[in-house]
C-alpha atoms as one frame of an Amber mdcrd trajectory, in Angstrom:
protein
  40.172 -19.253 -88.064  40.163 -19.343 -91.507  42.364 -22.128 -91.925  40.387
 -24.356 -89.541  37.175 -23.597 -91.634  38.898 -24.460 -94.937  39.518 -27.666
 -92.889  36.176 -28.466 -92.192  34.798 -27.668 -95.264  37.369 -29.569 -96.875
  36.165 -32.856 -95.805  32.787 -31.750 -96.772  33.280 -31.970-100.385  31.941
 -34.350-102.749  34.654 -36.614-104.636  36.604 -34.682-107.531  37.056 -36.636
-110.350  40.730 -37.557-111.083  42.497 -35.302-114.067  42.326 -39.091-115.948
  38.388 -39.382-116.041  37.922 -35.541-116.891  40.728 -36.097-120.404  38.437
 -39.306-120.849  35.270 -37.182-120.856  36.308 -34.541-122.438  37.374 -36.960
-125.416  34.042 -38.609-125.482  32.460 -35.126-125.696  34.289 -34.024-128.280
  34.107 -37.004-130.442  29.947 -36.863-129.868  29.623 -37.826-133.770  31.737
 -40.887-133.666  30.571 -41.846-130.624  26.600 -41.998-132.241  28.537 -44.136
-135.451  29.255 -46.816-132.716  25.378 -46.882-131.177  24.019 -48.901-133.959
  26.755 -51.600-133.291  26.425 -51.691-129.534  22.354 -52.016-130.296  22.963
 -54.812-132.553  25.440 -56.759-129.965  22.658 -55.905-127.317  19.743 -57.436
-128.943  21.153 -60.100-130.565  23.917 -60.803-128.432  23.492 -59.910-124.838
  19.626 -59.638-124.192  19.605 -63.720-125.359  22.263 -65.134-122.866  19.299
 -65.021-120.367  18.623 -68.322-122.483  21.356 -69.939-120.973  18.875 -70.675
-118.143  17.383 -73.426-119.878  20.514 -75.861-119.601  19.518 -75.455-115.577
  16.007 -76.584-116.164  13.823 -79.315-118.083  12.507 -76.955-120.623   9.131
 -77.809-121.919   7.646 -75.419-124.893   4.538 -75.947-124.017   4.358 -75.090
-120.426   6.488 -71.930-121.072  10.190 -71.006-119.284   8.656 -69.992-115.719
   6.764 -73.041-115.345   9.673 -75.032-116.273  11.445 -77.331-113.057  14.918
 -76.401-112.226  17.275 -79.891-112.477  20.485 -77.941-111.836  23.611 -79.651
-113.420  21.656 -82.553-114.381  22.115 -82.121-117.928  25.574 -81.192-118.047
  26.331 -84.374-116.214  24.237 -86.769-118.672  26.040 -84.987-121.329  29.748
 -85.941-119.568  28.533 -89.699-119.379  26.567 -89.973-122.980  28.528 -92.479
-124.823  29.205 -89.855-127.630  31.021 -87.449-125.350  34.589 -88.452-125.755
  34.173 -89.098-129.375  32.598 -85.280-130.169  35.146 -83.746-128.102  37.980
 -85.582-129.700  36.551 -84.289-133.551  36.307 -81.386-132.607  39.778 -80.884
-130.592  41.363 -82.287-133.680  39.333 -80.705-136.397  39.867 -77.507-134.864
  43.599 -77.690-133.883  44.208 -78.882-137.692  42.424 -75.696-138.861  44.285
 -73.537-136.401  47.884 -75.478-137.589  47.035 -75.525-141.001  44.642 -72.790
-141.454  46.387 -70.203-139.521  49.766 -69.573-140.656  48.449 -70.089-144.433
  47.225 -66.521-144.792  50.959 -65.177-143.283  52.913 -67.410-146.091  50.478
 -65.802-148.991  50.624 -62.509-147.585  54.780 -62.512-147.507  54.548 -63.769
-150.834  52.194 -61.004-152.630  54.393 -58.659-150.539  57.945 -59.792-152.686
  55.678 -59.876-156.092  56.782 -56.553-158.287  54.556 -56.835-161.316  51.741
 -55.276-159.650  48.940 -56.422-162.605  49.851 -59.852-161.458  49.412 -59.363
-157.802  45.850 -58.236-158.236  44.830 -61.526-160.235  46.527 -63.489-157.600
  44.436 -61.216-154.998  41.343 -62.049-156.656  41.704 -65.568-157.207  42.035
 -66.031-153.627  39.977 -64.081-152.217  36.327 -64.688-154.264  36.070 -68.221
-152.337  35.459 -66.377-149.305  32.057 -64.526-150.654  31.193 -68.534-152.004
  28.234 -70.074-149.929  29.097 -73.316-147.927  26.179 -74.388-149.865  28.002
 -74.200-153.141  31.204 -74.885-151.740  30.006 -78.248-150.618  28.235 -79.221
-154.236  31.697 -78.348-155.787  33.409 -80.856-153.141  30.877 -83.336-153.906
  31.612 -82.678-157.837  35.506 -83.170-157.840  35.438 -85.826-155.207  32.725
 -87.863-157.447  33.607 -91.207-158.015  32.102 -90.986-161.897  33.794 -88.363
-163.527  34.927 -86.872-160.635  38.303 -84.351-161.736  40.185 -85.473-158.807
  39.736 -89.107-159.402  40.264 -88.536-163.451  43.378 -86.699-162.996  45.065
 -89.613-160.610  43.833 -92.350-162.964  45.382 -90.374-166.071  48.801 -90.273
-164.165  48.351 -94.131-162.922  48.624 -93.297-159.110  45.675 -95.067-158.345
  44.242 -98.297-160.346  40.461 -97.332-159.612  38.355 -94.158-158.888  38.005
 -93.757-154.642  35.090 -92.841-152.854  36.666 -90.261-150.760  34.111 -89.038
-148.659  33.051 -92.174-147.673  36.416 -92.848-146.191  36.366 -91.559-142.831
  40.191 -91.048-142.347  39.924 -88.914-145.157  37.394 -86.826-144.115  39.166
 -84.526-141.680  42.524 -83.653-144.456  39.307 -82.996-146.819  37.292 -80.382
-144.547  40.350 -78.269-143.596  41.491 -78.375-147.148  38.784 -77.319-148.392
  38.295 -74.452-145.053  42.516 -72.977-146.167  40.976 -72.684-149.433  37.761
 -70.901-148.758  39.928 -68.525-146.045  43.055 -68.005-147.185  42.566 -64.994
-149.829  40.471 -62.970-147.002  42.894 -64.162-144.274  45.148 -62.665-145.564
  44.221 -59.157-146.187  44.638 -58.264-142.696  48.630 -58.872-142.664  48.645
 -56.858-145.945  47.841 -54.581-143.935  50.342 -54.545-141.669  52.993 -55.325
-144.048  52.038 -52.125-145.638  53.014 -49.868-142.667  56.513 -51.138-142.497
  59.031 -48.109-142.997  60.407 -49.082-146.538  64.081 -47.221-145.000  64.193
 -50.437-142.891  64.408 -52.574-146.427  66.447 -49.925-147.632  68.719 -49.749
-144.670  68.754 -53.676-144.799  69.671 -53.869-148.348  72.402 -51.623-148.320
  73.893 -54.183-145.194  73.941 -56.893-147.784  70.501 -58.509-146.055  69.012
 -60.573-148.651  64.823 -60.964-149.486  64.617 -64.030-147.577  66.659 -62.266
-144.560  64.069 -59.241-144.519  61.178 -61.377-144.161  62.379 -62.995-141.215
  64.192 -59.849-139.716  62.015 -57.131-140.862  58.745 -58.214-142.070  57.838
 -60.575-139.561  58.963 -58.858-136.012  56.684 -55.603-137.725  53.678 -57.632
-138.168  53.916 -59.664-134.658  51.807 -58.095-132.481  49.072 -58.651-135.032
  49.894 -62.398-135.927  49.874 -62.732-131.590  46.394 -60.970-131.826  44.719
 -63.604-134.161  47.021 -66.358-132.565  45.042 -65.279-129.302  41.470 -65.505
-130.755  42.555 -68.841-132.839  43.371 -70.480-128.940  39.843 -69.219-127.907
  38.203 -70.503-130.764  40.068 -74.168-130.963  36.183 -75.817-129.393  34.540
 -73.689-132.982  35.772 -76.483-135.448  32.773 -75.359-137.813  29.229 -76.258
-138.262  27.453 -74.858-141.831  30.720 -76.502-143.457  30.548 -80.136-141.797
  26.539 -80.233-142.195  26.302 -79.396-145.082  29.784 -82.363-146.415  28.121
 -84.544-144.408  24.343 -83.800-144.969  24.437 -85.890-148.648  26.032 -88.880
-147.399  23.683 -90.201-146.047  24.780 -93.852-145.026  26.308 -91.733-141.929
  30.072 -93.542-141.785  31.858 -90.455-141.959  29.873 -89.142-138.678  32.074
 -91.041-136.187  34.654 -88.369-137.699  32.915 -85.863-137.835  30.394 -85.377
-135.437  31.377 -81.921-133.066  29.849 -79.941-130.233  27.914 -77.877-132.896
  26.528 -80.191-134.850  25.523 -82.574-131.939  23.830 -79.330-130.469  21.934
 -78.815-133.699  21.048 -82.856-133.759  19.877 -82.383-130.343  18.311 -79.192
-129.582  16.549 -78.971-133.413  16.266 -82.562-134.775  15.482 -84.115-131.455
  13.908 -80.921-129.468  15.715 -82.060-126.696  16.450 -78.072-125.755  17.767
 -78.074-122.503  20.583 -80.947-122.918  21.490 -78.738-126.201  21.672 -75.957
-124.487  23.857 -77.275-121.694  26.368 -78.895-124.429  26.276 -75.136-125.858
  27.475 -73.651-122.757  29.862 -75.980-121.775  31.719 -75.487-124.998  31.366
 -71.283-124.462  32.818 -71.699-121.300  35.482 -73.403-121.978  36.125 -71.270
-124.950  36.338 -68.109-122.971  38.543 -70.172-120.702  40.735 -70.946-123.748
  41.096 -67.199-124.471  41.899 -65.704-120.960  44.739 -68.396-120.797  46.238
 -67.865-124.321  46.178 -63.815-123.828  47.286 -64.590-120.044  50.544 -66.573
-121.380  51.135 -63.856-123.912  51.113 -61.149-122.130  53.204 -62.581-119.399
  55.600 -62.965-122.161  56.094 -59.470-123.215  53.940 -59.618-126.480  50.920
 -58.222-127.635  47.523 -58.995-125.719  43.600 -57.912-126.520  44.198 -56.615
-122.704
């Protein structure tokens, strides 16, 4: 009798939470402060980042200001598809493929290379000029940046051009930013500069939480500098480097906005744009300049689409590989 109740009753029961949920809960509880140090954050990514994408909307509709968002006709995909067959389409998504894959080649493993070599300097009072000088371009405003490019690219005076006419490699000054081929080695030159310092404090980091017995232990096998880097140093700081490999893939369609506005905002005969002219900047020519806000918008999502696409491949392949992944 007593069994057959417990029986009964049994399947009356609400669901028990599983012993995983209640260690998860009990963690949250007991980390109640930390957990109020996050709320500012997730309010900030709320308002500014999630209560917006309603705005998205607009790419589906002829958006007119003055009639308001409700009153606005729905067109659908029309906008995305006069965007695929504007004669400019090909030519902004090849700038900014390339702009941004030169940035991720270039720009990427830059901060690594000055990190490994900080980590072999000794004289510490060296190190921390070397740390300084590269990283105070990062704090520099694209706004100054761009006047200094401006300055040592001048064709009167400029340093650049001075220094190459004092060492006869070229017979007469060049106008390099009015060059278009030159204009995409200039912008991620001048992007590894700006970066590099900052990049690299990250993998500092990392390098700093190596067990110094593996060095030791390498050392006393006969394992030169250069053989610890690539033994050592390098496998210990991998998943990291596969972390920011993974948002670098998802951010290949971000080739840059403030800094090619504001190179090319000065020149203002406009033969560098066939260069470099990319999804951002056409969206600010389109949606700002022009007010056209729904064919901006829809260039804007295509290219936030496809990024997201880009970074659920790239951490897809690597964690199918047996490496580190964001999840």
């Amino acid at each position: 009798m007593r069994s057959g109740l417990s029986a009964r009753t049994a399947g009356t029961e609400g669901p028990r939470s599983s012993p995983g949920e209640a260690g998860t809960w009990r963690r949250f509880v007991r980390q109640w402060d930390y957990q109020l140090m996050i709320l500012p954050s997730l309010a900030f990514l709320g308002v500014f980042s999630y209560i917006p994408m309603w705005g998205v909307l607009i790419a589906f509709k002829e958006y007119n200001l003055f009639t308001g968002f409700g009153a606005s006709p729905w067109v659908g995909f029309e906008h995305f598809r006069i965007f695929f067959e504007s004669p400019e389409f090909w030519n902004i998504m090849r700038n900014t493929i390339c702009i941004s894959l030169l940035k991720l080649a270039i720009g990427f493993p830059a901060p690594i290379l000055l990190a490994l070599m900080l980590n072999e300097i000794r004289l510490m009072a060296f190190k921390r000029i070397v740390q300084t000088i590269t990283y105070i371009p990062h704090f520099i405003s694209w706004v100054v940046v761009s006047g200094l490019v401006f300055s040592m690219l001048a064709v009167d005076n400029g340093p650049v051009n001075e220094v190459l006419l004092q060492f006869n490699l070229i017979r007469e000054p060049i106008n390099w930013l009015s060059i278009p081929e030159y204009f995409w080695g200039i912008l991620v030159s001048v992007n590894v500069w700006k970066e590099i310092g900052f990049g690299s404090i990250v993998y500092l980091a990392a390098i700093a939480g190596i067990d110094p017995a593996l060095y030791e232990a390498a050392s006393l096998d006969g394992a030169s500098r250069f053989k610890q880097i690539f033994l050592i140093t390098l496998p210990s700081i991998s998943p990291v480097i596969i972390i920011f490999l993974i948002l670098g893939v998802g951010n290949t369609l971000n080739a840059g906005f403030e800094d090619i506005l504001l190179m090319t905002k000065n020149l203002s005969n406009g033969i560098v744009m066939p260069y470099a002219e990319v999804i951002d900047t056409y969206v600010y020519q389109m949606g700002i300049i022009n007010q056209r806000f729904s064919y901006a918008t829809a260039a804007g999502l295509f290219k936030s689409v496809l990024s997201v696409l880009l970074l659920f491949i790239a951490n897809s392949i690597a964690r199918r590989l047996g490496k580190a992944s964001l999840w």
